[in-house]
C-alpha positions in Angstrom: -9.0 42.8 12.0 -12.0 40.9 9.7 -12.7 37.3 10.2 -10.8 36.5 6.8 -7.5 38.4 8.3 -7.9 36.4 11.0 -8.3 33.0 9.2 -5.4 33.8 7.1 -3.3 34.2 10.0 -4.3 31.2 11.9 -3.5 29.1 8.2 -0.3 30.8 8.3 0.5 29.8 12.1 -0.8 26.5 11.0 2.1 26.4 8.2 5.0 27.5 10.0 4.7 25.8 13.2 4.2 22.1 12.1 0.7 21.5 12.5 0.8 19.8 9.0 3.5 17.4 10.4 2.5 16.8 13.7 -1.0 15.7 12.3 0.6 12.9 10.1 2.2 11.6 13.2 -1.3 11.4 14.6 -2.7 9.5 11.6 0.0 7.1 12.3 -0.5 6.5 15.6 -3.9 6.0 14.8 -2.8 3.4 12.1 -0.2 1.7 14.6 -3.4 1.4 17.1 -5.1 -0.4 14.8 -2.5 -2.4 13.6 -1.9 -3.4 17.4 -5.5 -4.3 17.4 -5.0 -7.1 14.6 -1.5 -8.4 15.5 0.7 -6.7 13.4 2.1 -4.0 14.9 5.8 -3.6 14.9 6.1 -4.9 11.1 6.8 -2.8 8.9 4.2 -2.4 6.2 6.9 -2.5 3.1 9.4 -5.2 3.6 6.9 -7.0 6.3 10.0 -7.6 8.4 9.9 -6.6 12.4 10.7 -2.9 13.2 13.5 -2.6 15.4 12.7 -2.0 18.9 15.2 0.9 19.0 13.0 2.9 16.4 9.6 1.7 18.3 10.9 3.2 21.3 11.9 6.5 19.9 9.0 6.6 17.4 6.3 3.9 18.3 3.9 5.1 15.6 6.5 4.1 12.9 5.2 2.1 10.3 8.1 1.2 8.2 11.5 -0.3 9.1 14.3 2.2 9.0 15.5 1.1 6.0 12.4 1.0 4.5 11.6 4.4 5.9 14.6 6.1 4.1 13.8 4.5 0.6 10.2 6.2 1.1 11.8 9.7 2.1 13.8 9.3 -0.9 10.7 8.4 -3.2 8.9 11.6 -1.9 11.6 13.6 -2.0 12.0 12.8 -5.9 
């Protein structure tokens, strides 16, 4: 197999197994460090209101409310 075949196939694993997402969710864990570092962690970044602890335990790099969180789904899924 040539080094291009190979390439192609790694992109295509990279695709279909959720690399794409799962590197988002490191971005914003990254983000949520650094917002932990200047104090505002836990609010979201929309409505500036406090994150419910609920959705920081299940997803503590979340950025946005869950409110706030659906409206933006909606807006990229539009």
């Amino acid at each position: 197999m040539s080094k291009r075949d190979q390439r192609r196939q790694s992109l295509i694993a990279l695709a279909t197994t959720g690399t794409i997402m799962n590197r988002s969710r490191v971005i914003d864990a990254l983000e949520a460090l650094s917002r932990m570092d200047v104090g505002t962690y836990g609010t979201c970044i929309d409505c500036n209101e406090r994150i419910a602890n609920a959705r920081l335990d299940a997803r503590p790099e979340a950025l946005r409310c869950i409110e706030c969180q659906h409206l933006h789904d909606q807006y990229l899924a539009a």
